[in-house]
PDB file of N, CA, C and O in Angstrom:
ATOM      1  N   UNK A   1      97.125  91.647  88.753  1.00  0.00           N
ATOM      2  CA  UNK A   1      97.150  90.787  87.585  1.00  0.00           C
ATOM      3  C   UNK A   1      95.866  89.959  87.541  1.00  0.00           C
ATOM      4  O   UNK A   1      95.116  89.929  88.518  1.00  0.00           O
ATOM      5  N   UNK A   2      95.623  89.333  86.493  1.00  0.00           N
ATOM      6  CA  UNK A   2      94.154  88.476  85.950  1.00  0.00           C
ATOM      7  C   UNK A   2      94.263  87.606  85.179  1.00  0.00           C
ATOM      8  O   UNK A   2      95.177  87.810  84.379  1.00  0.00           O
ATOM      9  N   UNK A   3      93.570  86.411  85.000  1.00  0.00           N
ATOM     10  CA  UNK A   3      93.622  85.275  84.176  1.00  0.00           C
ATOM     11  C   UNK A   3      92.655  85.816  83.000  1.00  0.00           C
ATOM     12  O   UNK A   3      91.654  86.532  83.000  1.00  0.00           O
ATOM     13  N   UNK A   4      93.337  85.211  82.084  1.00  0.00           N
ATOM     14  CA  UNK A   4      92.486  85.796  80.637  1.00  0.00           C
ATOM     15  C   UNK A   4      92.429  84.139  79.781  1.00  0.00           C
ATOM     16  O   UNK A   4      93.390  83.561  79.273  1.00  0.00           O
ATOM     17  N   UNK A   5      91.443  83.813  79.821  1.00  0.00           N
ATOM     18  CA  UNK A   5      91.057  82.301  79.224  1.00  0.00           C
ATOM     19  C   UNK A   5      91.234  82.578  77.412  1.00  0.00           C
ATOM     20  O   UNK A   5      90.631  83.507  76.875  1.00  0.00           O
ATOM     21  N   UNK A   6      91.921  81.858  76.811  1.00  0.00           N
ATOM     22  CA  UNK A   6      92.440  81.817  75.611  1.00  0.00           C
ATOM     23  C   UNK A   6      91.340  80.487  74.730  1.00  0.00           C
ATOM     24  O   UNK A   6      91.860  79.396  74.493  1.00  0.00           O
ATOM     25  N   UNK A   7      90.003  80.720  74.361  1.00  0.00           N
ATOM     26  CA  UNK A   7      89.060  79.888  74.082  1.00  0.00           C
ATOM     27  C   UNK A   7      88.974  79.475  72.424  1.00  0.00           C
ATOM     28  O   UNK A   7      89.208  80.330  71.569  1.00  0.00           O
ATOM     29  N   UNK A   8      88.707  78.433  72.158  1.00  0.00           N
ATOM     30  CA  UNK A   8      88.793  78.064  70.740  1.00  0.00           C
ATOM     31  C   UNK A   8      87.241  78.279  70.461  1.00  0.00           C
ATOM     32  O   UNK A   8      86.246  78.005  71.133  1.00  0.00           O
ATOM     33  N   UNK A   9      87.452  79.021  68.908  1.00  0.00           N
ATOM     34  CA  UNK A   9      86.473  79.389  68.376  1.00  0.00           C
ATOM     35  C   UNK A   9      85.432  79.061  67.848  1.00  0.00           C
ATOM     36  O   UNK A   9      84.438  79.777  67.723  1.00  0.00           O
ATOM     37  N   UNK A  10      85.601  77.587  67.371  1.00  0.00           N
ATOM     38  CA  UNK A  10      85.223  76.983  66.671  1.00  0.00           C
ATOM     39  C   UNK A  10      85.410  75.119  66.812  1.00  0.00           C
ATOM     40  O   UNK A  10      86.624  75.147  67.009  1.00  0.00           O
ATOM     41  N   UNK A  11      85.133  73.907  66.840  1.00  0.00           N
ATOM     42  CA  UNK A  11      85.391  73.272  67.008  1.00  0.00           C
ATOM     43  C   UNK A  11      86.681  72.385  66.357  1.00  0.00           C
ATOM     44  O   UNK A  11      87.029  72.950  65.320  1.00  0.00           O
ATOM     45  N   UNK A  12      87.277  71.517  66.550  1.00  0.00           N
ATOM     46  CA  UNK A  12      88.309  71.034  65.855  1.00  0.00           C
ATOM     47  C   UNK A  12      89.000  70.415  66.352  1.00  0.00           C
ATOM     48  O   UNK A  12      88.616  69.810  67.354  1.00  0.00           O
ATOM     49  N   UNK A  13      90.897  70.212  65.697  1.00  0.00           N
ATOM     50  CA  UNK A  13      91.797  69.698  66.452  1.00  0.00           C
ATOM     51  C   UNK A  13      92.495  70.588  66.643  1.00  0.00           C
ATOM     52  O   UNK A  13      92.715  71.405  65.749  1.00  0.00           O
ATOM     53  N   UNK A  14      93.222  70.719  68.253  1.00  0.00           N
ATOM     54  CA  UNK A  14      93.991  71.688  68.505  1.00  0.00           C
ATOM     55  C   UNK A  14      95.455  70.863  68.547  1.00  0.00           C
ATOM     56  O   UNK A  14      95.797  69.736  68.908  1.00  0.00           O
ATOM     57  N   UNK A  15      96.197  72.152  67.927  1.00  0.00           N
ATOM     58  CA  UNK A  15      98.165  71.520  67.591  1.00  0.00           C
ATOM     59  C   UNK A  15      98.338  72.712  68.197  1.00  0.00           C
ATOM     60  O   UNK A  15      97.671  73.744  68.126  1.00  0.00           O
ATOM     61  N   UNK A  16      99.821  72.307  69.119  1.00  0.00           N
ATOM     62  CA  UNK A  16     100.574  73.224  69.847  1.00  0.00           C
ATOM     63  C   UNK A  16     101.773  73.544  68.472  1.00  0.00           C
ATOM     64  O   UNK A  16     102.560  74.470  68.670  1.00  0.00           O
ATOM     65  N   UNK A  17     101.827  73.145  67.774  1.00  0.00           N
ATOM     66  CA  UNK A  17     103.380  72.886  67.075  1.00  0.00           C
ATOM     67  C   UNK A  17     102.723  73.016  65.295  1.00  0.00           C
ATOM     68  O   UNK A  17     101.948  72.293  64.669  1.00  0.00           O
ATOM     69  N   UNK A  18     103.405  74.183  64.953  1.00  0.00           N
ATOM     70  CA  UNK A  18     103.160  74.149  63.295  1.00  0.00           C
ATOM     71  C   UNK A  18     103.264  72.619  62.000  1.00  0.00           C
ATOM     72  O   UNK A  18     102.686  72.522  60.917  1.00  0.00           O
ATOM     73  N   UNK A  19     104.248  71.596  62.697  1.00  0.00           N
ATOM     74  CA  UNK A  19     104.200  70.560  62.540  1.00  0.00           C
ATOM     75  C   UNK A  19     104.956  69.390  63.246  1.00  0.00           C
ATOM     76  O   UNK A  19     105.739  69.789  64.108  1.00  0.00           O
ATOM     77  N   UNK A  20     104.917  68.436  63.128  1.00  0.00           N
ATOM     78  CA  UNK A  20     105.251  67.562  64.222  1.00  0.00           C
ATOM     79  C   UNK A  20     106.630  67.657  64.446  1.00  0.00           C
ATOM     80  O   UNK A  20     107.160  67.561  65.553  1.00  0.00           O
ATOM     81  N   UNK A  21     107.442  67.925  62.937  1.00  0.00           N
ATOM     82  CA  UNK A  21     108.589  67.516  63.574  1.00  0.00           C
ATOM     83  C   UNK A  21     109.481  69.688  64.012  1.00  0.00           C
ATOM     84  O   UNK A  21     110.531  70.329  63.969  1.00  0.00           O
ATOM     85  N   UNK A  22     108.497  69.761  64.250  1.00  0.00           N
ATOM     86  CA  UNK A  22     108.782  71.639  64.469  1.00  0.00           C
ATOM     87  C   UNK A  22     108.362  71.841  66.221  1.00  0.00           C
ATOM     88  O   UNK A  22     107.397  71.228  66.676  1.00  0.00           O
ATOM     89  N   UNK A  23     109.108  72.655  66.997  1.00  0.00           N
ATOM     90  CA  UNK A  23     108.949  72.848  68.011  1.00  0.00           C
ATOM     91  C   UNK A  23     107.089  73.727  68.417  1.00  0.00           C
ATOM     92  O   UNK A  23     106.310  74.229  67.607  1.00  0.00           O
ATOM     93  N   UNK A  24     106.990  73.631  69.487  1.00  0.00           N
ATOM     94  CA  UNK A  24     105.515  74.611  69.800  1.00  0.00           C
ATOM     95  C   UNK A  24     105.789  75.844  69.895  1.00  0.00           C
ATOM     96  O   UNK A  24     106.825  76.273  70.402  1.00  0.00           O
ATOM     97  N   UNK A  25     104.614  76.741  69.273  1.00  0.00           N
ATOM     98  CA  UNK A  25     104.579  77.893  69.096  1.00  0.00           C
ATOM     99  C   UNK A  25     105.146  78.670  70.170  1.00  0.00           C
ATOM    100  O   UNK A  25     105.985  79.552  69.993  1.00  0.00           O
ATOM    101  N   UNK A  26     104.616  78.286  71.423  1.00  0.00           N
ATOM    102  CA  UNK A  26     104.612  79.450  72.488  1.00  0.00           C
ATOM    103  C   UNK A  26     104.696  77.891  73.774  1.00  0.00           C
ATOM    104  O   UNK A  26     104.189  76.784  73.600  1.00  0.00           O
ATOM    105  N   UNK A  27     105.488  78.363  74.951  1.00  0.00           N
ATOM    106  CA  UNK A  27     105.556  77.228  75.802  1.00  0.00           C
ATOM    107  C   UNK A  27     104.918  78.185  77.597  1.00  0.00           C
ATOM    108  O   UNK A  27     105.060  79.335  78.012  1.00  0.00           O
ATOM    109  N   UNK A  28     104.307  77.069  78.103  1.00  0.00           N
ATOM    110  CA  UNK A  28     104.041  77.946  79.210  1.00  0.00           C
ATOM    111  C   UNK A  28     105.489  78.697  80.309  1.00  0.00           C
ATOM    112  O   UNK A  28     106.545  78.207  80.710  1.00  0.00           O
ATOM    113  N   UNK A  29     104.997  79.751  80.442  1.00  0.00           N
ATOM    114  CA  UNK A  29     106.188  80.894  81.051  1.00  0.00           C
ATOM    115  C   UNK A  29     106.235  81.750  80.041  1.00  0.00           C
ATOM    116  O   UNK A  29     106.709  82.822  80.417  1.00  0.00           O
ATOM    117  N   UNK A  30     105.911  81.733  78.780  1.00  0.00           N
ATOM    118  CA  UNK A  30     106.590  82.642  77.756  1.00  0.00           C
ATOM    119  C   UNK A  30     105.522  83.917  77.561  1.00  0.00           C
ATOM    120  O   UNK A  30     104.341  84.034  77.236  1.00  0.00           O
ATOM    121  N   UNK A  31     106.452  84.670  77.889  1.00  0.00           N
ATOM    122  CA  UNK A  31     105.772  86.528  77.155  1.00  0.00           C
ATOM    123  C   UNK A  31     105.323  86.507  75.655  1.00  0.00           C
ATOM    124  O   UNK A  31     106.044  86.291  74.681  1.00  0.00           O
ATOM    125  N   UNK A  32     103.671  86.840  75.676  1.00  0.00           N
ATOM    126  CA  UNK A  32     103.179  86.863  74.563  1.00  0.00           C
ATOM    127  C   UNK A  32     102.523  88.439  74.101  1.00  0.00           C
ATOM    128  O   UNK A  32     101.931  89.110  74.948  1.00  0.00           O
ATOM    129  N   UNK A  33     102.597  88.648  73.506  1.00  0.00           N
ATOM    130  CA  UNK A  33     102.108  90.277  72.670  1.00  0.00           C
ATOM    131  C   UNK A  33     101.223  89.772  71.942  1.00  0.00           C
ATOM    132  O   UNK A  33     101.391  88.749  71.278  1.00  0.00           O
ATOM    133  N   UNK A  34     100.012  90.546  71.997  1.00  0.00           N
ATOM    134  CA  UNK A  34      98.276  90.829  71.046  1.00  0.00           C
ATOM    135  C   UNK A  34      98.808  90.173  69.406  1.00  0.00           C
ATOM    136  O   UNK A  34      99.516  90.838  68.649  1.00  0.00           O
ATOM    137  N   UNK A  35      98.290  88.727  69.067  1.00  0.00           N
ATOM    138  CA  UNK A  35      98.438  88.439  67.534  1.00  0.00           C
ATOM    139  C   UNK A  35      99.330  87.392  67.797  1.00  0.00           C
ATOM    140  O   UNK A  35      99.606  86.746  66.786  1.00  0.00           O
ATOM    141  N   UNK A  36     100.017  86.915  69.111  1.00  0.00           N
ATOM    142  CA  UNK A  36     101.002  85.925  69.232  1.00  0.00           C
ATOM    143  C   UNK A  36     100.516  84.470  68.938  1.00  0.00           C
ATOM    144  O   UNK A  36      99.884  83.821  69.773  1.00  0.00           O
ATOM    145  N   UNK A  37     100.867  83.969  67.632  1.00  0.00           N
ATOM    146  CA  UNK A  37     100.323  82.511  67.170  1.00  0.00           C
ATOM    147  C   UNK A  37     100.543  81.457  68.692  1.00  0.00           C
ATOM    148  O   UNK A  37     101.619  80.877  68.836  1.00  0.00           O
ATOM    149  N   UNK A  38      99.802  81.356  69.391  1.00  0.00           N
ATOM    150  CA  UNK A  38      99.424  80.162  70.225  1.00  0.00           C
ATOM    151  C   UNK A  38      99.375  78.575  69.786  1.00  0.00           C
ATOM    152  O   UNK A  38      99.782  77.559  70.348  1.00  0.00           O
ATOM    153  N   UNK A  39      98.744  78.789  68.619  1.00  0.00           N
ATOM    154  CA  UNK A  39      98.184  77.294  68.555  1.00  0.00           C
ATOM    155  C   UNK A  39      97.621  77.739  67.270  1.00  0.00           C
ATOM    156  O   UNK A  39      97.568  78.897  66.856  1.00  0.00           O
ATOM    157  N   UNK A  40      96.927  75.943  66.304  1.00  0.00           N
ATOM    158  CA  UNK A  40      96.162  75.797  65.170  1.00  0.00           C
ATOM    159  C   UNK A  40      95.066  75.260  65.403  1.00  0.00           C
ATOM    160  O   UNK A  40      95.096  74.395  66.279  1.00  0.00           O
ATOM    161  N   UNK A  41      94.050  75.478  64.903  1.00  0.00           N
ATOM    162  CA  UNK A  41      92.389  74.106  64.958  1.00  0.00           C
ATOM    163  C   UNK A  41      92.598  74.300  63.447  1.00  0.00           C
ATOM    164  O   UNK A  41      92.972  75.111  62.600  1.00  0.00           O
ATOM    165  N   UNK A  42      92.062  72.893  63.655  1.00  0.00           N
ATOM    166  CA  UNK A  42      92.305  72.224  62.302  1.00  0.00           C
ATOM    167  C   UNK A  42      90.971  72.071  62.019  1.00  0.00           C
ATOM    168  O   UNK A  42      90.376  71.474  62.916  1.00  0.00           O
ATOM    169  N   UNK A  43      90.376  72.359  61.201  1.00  0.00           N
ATOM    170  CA  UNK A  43      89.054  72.037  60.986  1.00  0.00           C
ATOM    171  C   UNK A  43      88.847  71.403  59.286  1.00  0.00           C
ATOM    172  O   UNK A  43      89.056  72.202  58.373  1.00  0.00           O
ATOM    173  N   UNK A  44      88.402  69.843  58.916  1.00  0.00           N
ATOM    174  CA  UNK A  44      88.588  69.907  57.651  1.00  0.00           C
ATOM    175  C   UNK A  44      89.495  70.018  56.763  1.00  0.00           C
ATOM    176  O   UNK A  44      89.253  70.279  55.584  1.00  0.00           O
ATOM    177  N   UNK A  45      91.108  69.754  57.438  1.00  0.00           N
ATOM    178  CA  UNK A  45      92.175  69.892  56.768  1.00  0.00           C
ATOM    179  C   UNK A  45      92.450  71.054  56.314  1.00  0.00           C
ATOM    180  O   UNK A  45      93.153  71.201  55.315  1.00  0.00           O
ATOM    181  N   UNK A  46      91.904  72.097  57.024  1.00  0.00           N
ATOM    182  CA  UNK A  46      91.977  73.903  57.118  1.00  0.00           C
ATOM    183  C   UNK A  46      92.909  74.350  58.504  1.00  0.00           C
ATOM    184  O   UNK A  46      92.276  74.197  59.548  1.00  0.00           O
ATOM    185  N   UNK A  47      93.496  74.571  58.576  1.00  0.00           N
ATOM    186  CA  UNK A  47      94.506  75.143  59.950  1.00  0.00           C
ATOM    187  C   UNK A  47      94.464  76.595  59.909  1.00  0.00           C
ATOM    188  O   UNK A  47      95.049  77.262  59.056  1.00  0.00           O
ATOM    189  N   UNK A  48      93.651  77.137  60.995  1.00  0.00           N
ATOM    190  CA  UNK A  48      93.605  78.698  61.386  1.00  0.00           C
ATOM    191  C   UNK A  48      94.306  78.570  62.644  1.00  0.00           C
ATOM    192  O   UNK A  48      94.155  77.696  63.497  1.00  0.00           O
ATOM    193  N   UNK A  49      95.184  79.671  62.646  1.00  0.00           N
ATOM    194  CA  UNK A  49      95.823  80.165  63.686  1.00  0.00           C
ATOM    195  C   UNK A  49      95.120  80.898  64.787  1.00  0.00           C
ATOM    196  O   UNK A  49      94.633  82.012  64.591  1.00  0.00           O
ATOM    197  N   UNK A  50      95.058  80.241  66.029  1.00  0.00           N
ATOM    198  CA  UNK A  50      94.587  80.863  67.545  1.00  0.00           C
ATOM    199  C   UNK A  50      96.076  81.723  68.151  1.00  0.00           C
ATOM    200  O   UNK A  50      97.260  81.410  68.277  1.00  0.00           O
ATOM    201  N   UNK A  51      95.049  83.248  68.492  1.00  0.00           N
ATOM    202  CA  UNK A  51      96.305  84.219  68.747  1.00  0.00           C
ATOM    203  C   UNK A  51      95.888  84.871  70.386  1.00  0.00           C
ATOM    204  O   UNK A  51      94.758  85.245  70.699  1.00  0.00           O
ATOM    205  N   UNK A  52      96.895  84.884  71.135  1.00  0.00           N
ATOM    206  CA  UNK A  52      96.870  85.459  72.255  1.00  0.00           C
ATOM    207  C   UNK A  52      96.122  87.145  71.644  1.00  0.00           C
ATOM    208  O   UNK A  52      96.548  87.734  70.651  1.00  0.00           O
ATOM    209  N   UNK A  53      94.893  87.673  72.580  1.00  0.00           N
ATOM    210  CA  UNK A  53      94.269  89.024  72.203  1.00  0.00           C
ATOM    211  C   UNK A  53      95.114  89.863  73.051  1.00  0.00           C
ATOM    212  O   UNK A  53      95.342  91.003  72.646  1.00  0.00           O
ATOM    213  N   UNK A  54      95.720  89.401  74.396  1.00  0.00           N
ATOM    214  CA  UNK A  54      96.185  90.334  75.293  1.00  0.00           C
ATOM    215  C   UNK A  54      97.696  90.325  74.999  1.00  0.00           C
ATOM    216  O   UNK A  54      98.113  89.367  74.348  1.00  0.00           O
ATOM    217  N   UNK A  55      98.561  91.258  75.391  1.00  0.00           N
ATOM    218  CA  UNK A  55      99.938  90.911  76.262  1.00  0.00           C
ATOM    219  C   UNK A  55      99.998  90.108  77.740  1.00  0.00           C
ATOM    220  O   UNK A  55      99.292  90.555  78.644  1.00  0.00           O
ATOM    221  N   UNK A  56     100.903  88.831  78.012  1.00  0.00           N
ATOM    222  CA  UNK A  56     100.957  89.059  79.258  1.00  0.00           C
ATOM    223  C   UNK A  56     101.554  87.431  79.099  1.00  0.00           C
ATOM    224  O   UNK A  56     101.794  86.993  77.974  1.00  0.00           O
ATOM    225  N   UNK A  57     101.695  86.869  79.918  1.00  0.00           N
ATOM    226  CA  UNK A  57     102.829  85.534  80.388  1.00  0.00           C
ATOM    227  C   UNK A  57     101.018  84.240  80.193  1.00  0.00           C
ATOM    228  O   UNK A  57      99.879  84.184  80.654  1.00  0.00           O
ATOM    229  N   UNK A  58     102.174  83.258  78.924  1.00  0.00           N
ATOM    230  CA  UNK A  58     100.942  81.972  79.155  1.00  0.00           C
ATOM    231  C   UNK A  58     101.188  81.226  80.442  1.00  0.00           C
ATOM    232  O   UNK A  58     102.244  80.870  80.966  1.00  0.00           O
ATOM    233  N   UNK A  59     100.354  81.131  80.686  1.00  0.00           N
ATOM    234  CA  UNK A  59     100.816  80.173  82.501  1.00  0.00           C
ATOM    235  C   UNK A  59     100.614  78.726  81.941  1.00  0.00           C
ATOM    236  O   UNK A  59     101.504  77.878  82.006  1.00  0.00           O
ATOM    237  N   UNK A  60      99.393  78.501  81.390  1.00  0.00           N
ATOM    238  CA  UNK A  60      98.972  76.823  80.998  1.00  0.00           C
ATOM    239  C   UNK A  60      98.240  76.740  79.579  1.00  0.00           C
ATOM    240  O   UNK A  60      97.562  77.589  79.000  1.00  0.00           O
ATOM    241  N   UNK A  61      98.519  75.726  79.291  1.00  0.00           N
ATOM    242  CA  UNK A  61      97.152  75.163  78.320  1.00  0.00           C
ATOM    243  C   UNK A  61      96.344  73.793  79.167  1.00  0.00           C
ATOM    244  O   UNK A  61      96.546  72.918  80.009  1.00  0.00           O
ATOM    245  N   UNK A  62      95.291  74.357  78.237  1.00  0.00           N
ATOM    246  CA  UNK A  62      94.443  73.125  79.259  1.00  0.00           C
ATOM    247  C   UNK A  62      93.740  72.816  78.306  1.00  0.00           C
ATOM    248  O   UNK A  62      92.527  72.685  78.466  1.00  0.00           O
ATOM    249  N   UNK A  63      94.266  72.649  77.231  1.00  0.00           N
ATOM    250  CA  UNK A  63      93.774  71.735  75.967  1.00  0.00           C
ATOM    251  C   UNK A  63      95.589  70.924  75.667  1.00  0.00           C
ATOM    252  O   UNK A  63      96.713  71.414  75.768  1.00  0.00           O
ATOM    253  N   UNK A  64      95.191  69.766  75.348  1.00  0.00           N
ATOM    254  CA  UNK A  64      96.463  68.857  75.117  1.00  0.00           C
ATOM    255  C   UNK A  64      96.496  68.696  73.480  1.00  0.00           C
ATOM    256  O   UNK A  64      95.588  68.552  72.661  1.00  0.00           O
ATOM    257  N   UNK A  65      97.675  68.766  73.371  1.00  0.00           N
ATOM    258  CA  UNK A  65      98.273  68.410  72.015  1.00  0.00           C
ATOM    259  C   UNK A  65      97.626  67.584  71.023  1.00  0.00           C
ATOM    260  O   UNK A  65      97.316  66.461  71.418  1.00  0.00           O
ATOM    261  N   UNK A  66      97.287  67.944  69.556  1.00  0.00           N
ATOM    262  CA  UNK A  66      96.717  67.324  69.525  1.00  0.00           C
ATOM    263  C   UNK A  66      95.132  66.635  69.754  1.00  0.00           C
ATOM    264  O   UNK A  66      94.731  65.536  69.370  1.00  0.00           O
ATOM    265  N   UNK A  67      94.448  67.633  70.471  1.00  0.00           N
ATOM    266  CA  UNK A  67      92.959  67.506  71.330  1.00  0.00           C
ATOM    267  C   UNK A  67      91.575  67.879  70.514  1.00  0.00           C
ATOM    268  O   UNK A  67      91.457  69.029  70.089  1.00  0.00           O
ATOM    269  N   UNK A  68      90.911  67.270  70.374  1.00  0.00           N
ATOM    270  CA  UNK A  68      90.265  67.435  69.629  1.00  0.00           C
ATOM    271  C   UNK A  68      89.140  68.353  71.119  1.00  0.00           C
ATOM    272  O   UNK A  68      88.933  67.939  72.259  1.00  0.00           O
ATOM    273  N   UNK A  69      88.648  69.641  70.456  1.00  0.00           N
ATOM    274  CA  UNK A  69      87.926  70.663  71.266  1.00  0.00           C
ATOM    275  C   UNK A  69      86.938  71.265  70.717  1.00  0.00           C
ATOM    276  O   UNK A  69      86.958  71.758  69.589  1.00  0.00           O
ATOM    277  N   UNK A  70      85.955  71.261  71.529  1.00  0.00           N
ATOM    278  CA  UNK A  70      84.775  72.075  70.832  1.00  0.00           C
ATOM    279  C   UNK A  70      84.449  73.694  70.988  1.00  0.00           C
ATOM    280  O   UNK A  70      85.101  73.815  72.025  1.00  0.00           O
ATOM    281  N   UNK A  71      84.052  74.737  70.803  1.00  0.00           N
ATOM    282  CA  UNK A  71      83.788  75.737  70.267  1.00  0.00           C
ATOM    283  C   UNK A  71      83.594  76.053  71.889  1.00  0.00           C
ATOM    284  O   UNK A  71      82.879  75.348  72.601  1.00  0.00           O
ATOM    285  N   UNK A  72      84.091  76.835  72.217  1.00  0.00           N
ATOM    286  CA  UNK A  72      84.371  77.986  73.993  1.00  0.00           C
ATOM    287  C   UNK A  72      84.827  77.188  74.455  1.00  0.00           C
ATOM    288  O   UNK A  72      84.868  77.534  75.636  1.00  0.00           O
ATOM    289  N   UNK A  73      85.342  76.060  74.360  1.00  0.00           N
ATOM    290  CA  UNK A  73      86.659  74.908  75.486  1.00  0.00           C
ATOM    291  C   UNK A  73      87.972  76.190  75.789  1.00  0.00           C
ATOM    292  O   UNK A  73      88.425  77.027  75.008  1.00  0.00           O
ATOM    293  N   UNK A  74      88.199  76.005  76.752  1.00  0.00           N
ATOM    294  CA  UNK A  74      89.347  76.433  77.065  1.00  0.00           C
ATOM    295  C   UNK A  74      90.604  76.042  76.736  1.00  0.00           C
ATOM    296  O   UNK A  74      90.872  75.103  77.485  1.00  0.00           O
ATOM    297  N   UNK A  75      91.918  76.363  75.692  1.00  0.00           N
ATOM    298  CA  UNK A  75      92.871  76.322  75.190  1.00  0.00           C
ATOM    299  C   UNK A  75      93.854  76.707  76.370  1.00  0.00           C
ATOM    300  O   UNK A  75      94.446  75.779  76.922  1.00  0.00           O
ATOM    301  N   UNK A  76      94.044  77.833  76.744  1.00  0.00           N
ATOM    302  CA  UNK A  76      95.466  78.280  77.364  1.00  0.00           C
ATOM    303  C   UNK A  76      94.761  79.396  78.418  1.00  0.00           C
ATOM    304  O   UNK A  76      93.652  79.903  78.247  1.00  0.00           O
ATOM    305  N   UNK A  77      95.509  79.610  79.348  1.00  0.00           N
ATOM    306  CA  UNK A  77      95.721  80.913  80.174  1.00  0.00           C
ATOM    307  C   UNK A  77      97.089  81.686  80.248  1.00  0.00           C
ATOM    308  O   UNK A  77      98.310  81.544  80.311  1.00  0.00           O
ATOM    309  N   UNK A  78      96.025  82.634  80.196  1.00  0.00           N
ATOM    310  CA  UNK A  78      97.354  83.604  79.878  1.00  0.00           C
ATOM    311  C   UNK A  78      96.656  84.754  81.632  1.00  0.00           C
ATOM    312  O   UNK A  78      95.552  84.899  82.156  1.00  0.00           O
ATOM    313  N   UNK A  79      98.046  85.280  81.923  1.00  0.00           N
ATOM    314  CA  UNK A  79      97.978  86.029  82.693  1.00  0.00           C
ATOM    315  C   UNK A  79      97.949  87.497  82.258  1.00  0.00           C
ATOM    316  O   UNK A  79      98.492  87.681  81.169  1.00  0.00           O
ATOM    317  N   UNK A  80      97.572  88.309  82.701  1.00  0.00           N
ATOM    318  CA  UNK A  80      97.894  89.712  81.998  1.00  0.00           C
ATOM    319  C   UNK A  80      97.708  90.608  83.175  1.00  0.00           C
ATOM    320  O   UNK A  80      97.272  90.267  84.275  1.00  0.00           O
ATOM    321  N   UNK A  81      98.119  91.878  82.783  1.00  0.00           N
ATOM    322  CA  UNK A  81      97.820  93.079  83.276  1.00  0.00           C
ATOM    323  C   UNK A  81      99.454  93.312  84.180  1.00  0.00           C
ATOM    324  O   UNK A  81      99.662  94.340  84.824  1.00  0.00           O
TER     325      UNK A  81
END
C-alpha cells in the first residue's frame, strides 16, 4: 500500500461539509472510489468540488475545516493500492 497526497489546486477556502448545517463529505476511515467529492475551495464565492483521483481508504486531512490553503497545500491522504 502507498500514501497518495490529495492537493488543492488552486488557492482558497477549504469546507469539509457541503454546508454548515450538512454533515462532511467523506470522514477519515472511509472507502473512496476515483471522482469521490472530498471537499470544496471556495474561491470568490465559486465552490469547486476536490475529488479523490484514486480508490483507496482517506486516513487524514491535513487541511482543517474551513482553512484557508494555497495552491499544492496538502488537503487529505488517502491510502491506496
Amino acid at each position: 500500500m502507498s500514501q497518495q497526497d490529495i492537493q488543492a489546486p488552486f488557492p482558497g477556502v477549504f469546507y469539509r461539509r457541503p454546508a454548515p448545517d450538512q454533515p462532511a463529505f467523506v470522514e477519515p476511515g472511509q472507502a473512496v472510489e476515483p471522482g469521490t467529492v472530498i471537499g470544496l475551495i471556495e474561491v470568490m464565492k465559486q465552490y469547486f468540488e476536490l475529488k479523490a483521483e484514486a480508490a483507496g481508504t482517506l486516513t487524514a486531512f491535513r487541511a482543517g475545516d474551513e482553512t484557508v490553503v494555497e495552491a499544492g497545500d496538502t488537503i487529505a491522504a488517502l491510502e491506496v493500492g
